[in-house]
C-alpha positions as CSV (number, residue, x, y, z in Angstrom):
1,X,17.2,8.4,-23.4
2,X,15.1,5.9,-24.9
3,X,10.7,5.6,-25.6
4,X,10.2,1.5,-24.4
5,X,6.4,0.5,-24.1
6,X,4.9,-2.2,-22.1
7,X,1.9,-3.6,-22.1
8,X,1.5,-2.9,-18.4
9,X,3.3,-0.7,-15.5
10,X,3.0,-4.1,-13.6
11,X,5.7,-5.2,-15.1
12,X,8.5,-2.7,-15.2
13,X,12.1,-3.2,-14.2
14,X,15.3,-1.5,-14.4
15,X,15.6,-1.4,-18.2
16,X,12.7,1.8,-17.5
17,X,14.1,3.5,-15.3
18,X,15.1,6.9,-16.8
19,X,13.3,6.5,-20.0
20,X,10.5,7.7,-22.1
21,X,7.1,5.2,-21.3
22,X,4.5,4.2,-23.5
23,X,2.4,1.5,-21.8
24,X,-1.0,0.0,-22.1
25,X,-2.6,0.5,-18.4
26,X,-5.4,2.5,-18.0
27,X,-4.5,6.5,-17.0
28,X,-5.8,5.8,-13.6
29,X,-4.1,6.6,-10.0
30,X,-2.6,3.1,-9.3
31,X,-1.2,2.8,-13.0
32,X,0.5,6.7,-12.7
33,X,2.0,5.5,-9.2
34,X,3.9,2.1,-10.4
35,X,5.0,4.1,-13.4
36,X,6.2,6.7,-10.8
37,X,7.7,4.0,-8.5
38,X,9.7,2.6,-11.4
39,X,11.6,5.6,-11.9
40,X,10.6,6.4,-15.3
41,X,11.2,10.2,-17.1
42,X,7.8,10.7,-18.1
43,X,4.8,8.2,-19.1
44,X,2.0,8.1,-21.6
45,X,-1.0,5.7,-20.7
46,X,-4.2,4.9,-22.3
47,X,-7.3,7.2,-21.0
48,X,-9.6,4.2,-20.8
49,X,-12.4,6.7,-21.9
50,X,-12.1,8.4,-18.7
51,X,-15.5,7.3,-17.2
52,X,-16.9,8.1,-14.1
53,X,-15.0,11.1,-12.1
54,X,-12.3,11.2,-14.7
55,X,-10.9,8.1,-13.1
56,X,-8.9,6.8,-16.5
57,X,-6.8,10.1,-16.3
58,X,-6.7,10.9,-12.7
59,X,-2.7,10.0,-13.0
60,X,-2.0,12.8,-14.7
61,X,-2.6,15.2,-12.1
62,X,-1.3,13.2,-9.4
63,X,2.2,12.9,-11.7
64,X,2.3,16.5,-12.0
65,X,2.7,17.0,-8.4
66,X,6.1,15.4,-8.5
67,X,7.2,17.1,-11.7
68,X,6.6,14.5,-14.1
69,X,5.7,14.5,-17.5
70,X,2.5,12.4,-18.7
71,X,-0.6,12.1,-20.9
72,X,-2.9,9.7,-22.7
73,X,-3.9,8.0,-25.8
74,X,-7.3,8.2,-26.8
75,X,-9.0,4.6,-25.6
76,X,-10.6,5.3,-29.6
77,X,-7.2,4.8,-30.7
78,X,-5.6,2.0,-29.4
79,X,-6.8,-0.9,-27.1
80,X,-6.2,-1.4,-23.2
81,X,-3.3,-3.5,-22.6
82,X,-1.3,-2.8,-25.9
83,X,1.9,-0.5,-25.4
84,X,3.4,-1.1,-28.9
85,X,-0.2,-0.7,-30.7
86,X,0.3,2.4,-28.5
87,X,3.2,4.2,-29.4
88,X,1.8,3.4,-33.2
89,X,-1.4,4.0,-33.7
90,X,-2.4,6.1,-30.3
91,X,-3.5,9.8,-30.3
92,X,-2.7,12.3,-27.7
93,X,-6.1,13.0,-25.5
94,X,-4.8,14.7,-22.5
95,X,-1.5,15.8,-21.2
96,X,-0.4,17.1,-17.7
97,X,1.1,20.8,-17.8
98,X,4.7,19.1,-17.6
99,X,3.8,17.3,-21.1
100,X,2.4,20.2,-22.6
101,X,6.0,22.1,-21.3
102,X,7.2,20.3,-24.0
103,X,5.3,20.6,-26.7
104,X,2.7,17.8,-26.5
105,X,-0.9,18.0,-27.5
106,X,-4.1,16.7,-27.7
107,X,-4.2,15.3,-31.3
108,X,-0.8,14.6,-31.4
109,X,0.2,11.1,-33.0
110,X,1.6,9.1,-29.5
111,X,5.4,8.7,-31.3
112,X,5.7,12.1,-31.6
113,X,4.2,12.9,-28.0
114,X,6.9,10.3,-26.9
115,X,9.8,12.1,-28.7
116,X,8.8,15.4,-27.1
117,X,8.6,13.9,-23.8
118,X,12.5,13.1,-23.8
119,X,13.0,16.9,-23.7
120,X,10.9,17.5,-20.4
121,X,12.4,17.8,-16.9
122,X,13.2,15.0,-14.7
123,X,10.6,14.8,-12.0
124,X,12.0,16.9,-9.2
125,X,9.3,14.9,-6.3
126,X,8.3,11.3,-4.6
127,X,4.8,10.5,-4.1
128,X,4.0,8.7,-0.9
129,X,3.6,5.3,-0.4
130,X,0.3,3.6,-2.8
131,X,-1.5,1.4,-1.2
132,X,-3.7,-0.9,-3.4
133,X,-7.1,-2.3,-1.5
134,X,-8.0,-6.1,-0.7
135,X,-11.1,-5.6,1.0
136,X,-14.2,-7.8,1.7
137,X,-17.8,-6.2,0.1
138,X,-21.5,-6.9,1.5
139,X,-22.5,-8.7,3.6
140,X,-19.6,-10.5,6.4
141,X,-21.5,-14.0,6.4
142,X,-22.3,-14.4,3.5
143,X,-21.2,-17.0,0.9
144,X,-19.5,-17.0,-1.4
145,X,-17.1,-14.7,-0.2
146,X,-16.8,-10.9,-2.1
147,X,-13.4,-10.1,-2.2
148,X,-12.5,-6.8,-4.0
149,X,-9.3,-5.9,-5.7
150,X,-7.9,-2.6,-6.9
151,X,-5.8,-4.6,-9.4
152,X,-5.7,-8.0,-10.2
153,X,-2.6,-8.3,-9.1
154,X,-3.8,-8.7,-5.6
155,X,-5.9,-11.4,-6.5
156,X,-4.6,-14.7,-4.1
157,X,-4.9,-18.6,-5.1
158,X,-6.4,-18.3,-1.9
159,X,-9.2,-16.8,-3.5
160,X,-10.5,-19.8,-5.3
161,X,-14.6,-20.0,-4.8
162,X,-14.9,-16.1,-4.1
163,X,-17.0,-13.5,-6.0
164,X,-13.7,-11.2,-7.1
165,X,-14.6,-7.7,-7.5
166,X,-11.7,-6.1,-9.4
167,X,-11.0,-2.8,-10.7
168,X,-8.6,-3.7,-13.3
169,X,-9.2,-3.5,-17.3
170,X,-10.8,-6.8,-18.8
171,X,-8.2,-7.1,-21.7
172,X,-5.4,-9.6,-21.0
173,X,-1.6,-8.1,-20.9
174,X,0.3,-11.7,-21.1
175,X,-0.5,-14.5,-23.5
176,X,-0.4,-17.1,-20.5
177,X,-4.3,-18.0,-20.0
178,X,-3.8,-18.1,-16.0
179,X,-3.0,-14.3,-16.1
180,X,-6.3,-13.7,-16.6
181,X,-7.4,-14.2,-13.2
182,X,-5.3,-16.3,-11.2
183,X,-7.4,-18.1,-9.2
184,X,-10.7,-20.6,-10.0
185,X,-13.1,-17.6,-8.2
186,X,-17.0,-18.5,-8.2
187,X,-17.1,-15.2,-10.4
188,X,-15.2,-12.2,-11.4
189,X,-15.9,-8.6,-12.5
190,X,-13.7,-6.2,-14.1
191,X,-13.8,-2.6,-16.0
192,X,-14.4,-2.4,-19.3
193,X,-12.0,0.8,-19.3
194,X,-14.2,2.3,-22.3
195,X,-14.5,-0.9,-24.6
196,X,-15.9,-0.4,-28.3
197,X,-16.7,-3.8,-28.4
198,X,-13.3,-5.4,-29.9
199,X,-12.3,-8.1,-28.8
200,X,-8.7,-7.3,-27.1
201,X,-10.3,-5.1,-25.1
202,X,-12.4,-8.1,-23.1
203,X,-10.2,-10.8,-24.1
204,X,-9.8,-11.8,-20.1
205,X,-14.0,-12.8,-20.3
206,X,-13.9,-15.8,-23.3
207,X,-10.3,-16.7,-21.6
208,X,-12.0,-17.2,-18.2
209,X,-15.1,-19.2,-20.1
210,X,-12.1,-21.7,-20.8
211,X,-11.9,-22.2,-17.4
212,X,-15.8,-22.3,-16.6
213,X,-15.8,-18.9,-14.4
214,X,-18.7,-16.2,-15.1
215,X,-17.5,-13.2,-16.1
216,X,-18.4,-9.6,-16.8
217,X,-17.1,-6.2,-17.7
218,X,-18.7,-3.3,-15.9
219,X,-18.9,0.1,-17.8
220,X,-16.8,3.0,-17.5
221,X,-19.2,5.7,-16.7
222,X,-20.6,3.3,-14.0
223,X,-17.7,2.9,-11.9
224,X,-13.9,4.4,-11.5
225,X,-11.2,2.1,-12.8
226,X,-8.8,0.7,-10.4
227,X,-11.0,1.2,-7.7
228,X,-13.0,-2.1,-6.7
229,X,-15.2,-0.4,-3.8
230,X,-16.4,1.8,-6.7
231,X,-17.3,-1.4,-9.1
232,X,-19.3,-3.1,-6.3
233,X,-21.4,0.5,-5.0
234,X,-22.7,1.6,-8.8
235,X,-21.1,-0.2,-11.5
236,X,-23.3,-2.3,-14.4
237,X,-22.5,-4.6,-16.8
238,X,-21.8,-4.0,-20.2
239,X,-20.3,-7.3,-21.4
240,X,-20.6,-11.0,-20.6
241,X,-19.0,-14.2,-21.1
242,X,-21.1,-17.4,-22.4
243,X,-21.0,-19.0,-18.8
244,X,-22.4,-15.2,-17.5
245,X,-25.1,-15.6,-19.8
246,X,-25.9,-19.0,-18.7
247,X,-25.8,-18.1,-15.5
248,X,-28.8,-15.1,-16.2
249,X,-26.3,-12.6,-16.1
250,X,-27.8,-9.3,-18.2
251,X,-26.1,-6.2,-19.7
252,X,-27.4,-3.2,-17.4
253,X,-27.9,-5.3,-14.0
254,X,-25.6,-3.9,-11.0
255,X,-22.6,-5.7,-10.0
256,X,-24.6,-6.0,-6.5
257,X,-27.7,-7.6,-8.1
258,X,-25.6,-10.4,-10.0
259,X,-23.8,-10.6,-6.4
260,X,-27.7,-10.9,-4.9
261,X,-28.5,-14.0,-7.8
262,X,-25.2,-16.0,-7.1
263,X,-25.4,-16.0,-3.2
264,X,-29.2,-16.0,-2.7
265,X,-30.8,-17.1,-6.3
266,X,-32.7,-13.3,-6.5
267,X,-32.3,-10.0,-8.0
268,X,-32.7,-7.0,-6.0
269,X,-34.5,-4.8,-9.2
270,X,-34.6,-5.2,-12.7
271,X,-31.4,-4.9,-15.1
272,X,-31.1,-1.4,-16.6
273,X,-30.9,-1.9,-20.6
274,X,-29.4,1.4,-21.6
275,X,-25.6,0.4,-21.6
276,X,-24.8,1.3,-24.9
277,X,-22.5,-1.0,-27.1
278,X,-23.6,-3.9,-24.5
279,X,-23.4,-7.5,-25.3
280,X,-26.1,-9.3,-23.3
C-alpha cells in the first residue's frame, strides 16, 4: 500500500484505488464522497478552518459510517489545493474514530498520520449516491442569471454571462488558467475555505481579473463550503479581485447585496466591516 496525494479528489483514477490519500480539497461532504467513490483505503483532507456548522470536516463523520479512515490538516498548515505541501508540512487537526484506531492524532505531523493510516481497516460500507446541486438562486426573471454550484465542476460553458454562486475553495488545483472558472460568467463567488491571506489560497480571483470577471471569496464562518445555497443565504466577502473592487465590491457586503448592485445598480444594506483579515 502506497500514501499518493493529489491536489484534488476531482481528479482521482485507478492509480488510488486502495491506497493511502493525502489531497488538497477541503474536509467537506462532497470532497469525503469522491474520495469514497474512488475506492481509496483511507483519506486525509485539509479542514479549510471548519467554518460555519463544521462544514470543512463534515467528511469525516460521514466516512466513518462506511468504515473508513480519515482526518485533516490544519488549514494553518498548509494551503487549499496543495496535496504534496500536504503530506509535508500539514498537521493533524481532526481525525474520525477509524483514524484514531490507528494511532493518529491531532498534532500529529500529516506523513506520519499517513503512515499510520495504512494500518487501518478497509472500509467495510458504500455511501449512497452524492448528488452535487446546479440550482438557480433569487429571483426567476431576473438578469443576469444566478446559477449556483456545489463545485466548480458543475460549472457549464453554457454558463457564460451568469452570476455563478459556487461553493468551491478559491485556490486553483491546475496550472491551466481556464480551470479557474470555466466559463466567461458576469461574476463569480467562491469560499475562501479559511484563507490567511496568502496568495495560493485565492489564486482563482487575480487568475479570473486576467479574464476581466469580478470575483470574490466569501468567508468561512459565513457560509458552509461546498454548499452554494449556503454562500448565496448568509455568506460575505472577505477578498476581492481588482475588477470586484472596480466594480464597488466591499469586504463584509453579502453575496445577495453584490447580486442586488450587478442586476439592479443598488445595495440592499450597508457592507458589514468586521471580516477579519479582509482585503477590501
Amino acid at each position: 500500500m502506497k500514501v499518493l496525494t493529489s491536489n484534488s479528489v476531482t481528479v482521482l483514477d485507478s492509480r488510488h484505488r486502495g491506497n493511502v490519500l493525502v489531497a488538497g480539497s477541503h474536509g467537506g461532504l462532497i470532497a469525503g464522497a469522491l474520495a469514497a467513490q474512488a475506492g481509496v483505503h483511507a483519506v486525509i483532507l485539509n479542514d479549510a478552518g471548519v467554518g460555519l456548522d463544521r462544514a470543512g470536516i463534515a467528511s469525516l463523520d460521514l466516512l466513518a459510517s462506511i468504515g473508513m479512515a480519515a482526518a485533516t490538516v490544519s488549514r494553518r498548515s498548509a494551503a487549499i489545493g496543495q496535496g504534496e505541501q500536504a503530506l509535508d508540512q500539514g498537521v493533524i487537526s481532526y481525525a474520525n474514530r477509524h483514524a484514531v484506531a490507528t494511532g493518529v492524532r491531532p498534532g500529529d505531523p500529516c506523513r506520519l498520520a499517513a503512515e499510520k493510516l495504512c494500518r487501518a481497516k478497509a472500509p467495510d460500507g458504500e455511501l449512497p449516491p452524492f448528488v452535487e446541486r446546479r440550482l438557480r438562486l433569487g429571483a426567476a426573471d431576473a438578469r443576469p442569471a444566478v446559477i449556483g454550484c456545489d463545485s466548480v465542476c458543475l460549472v457549464r460553458q453554457e454558463d457564460a454571462g451568469a452570476i455563478l454562486v459556487v461553493g468551491s475553495h478559491a485556490a486553483m488545483h491546475a496550472a491551466e488558467p481556464w480551470t479557474a472558472l470555466g466559463t466567461a460568467a458576469c461574476a463569480a463567488f467562491f469560499h475562501d475555505a479559511g484563507c490567511q491571506g496568502e496568495a495560493e489560497g485565492i489564486s482563482r480571483l487575480p487568475v479570473l481579473d486576467r479574464f476581466a470577471i469580478p470575483a470574490a471569496a466569501v468567508d468561512h464562518r459565513t457560509a458552509r463550503i461546498g454548499d452554494a445555497a449556503s454562500l448565496w443565504e448568509s455568506g460575505r466577502l472577505s477578498y476581492l479581485n481588482q475588477h470586484a473592487r472596480q466594480a464597488g465590491w466591499c469586504v463584509g457586503m453579502t453575496v445577495q447585496d453584490v447580486v442586488a448592485l450587478i442586476q439592479f445598480g443598488e445595495r440592499l444594506s450597508q457592507p458589514l466591516f468586521a471580516t477579519a483579515g479582509g482585503r477590501s
